[in-house]
N, C-alpha and C positions, 0 to 999 in steps of 0.2 A: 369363281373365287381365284385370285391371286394366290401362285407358288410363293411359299416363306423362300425367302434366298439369303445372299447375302445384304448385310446393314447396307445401307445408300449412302451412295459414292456424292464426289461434288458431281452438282447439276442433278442428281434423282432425286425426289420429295421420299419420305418419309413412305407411302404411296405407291412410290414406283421403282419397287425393288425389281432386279432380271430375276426371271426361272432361276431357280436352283437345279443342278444336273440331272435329267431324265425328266424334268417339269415343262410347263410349254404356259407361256401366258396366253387365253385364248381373248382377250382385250374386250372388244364390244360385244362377242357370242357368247362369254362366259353365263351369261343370263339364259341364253338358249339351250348351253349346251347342259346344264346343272334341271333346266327344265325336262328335255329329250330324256336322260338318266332315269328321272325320278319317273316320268310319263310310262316311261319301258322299265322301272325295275332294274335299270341298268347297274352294275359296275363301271366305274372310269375305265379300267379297262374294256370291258364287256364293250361299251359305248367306241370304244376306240375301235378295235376288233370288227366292228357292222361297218364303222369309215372306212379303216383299210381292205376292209374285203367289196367294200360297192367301189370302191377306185380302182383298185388292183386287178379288178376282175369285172370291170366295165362291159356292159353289154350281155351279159352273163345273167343266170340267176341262180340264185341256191339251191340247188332240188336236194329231197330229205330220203329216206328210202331203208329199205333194211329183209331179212327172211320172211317167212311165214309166223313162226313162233316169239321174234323180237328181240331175240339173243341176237342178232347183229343188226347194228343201225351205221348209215353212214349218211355221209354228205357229199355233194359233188356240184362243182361249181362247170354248168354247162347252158346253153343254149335254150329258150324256152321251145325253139322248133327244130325239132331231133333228128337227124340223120342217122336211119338205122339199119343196122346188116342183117339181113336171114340168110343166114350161110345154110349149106348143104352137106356140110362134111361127117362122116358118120356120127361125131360127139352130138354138134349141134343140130342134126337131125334129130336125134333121140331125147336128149331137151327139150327141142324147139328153145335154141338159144336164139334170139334176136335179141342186139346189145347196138350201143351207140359208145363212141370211143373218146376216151379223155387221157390229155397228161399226168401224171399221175400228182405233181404240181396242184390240180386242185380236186385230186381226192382226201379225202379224210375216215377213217375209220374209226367213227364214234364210241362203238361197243362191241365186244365179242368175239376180239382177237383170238383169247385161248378158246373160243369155240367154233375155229374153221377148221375142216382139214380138205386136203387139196388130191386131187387126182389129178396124175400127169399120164400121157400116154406116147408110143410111136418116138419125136423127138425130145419129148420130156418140154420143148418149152412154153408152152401155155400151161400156166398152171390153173387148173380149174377147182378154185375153192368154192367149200359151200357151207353151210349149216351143219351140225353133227347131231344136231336135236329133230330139225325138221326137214332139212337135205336139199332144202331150196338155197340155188346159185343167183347171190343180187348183184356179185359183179365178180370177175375171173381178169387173168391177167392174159390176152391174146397173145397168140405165138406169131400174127404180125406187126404187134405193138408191144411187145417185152415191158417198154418204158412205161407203159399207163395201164389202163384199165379198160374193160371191155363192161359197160354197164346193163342190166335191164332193165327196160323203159318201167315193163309190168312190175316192178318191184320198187319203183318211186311213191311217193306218198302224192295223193290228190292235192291239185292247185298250182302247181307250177309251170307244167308243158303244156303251151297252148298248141305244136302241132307234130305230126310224125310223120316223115317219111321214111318209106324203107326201099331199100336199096338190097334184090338178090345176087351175091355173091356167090361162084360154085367154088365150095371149100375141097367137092370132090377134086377138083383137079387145084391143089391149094397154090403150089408155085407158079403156076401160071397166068392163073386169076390176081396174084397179089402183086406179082411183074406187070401185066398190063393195068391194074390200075391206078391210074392218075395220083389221088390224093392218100388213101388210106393207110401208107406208112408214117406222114406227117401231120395224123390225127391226135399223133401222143404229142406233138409237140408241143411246148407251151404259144 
């Protein structure tokens, strides 16, 4: 469907008015794109939102994810083959935190905001949020990656990771392990 714009100038038919402001004429897909919508129950918006997120975030896929009890759901736009840490450092010993690291750029926090609360300890900057209902941690914020998010895998919803490596880090000795390694400060990057 053609945006209402303005009347036609000389040389536009009746036909062939431009966009009006925030409008987009989509010419010969408009047929496709009005199909796609209806096909998926979409919004124009909605429908736009799945475009700029498959461009934007190329390469990538959506993985879905959230606690035990459902009071928090999120999104995160990462890798279907996951590069994951089993740290050693007393917190994530006693967890068993193994997490995969994202910018925080394509995390999203669906539901549940007012039901995290967070334990900080030692430096105070990992902040390790969780559940207040069921006390499961589905993603924290790493004290090597302030800027992003430290995900767990176990906490994604079935069908998106097709693989997982894990990669042990000793958190015991945490300044030194995160100086000698290679990439894991530029995991939060975009």
């Amino acid at each position: 469907k053609k945006a209402d714009g303005p009347q036609a100038g000389p040389g536009l038919g009746a036909q062939e008015q431009p966009p009006g402001p925030g409008a987009f004429d989509l010419g010969a897909q408009s047929g496709r794109w009005a199909a796609f919508q209806e096909r998926h129950r979409l919004s124009c918006e909605e429908a736009a939102r799945l475009l700029l997120d498959a461009y934007e975030y190329r390469g990538l896929v959506k993985h879905t994810g959230g606690c035990h009890c459902g009071a928090i759901r999120f999104e995160v736009w990462a890798s279907a083959d996951l590069h994951v840490f089993n740290c050693n450092c007393s917190i994530c010993t006693k967890k068993q935190n193994r997490h995969f690291i994202v910018p925080a750029s394509r995390f999203k926090l669906l539901k549940g905001a007012d039901n995290l609360t967070t334990y900080t300890f030692n430096t105070h900057r990992a902040q390790h949020t969780f559940c207040k209902t069921c006390g499961v941690q589905s993603f924290y914020t790493p004290r090597s990656n302030p800027d992003g998010y430290g995900i767990a895998p176990h906490c994604l919803d079935d069908g998106t990771v097709q693989t997982i490596v894990t990669e042990n880090i000793n958190g015991k000795e945490w300044e030194k392990a995160v100086k000698e390694h290679k990439t894991i400060r530029d995991m939060s990057k975009p």
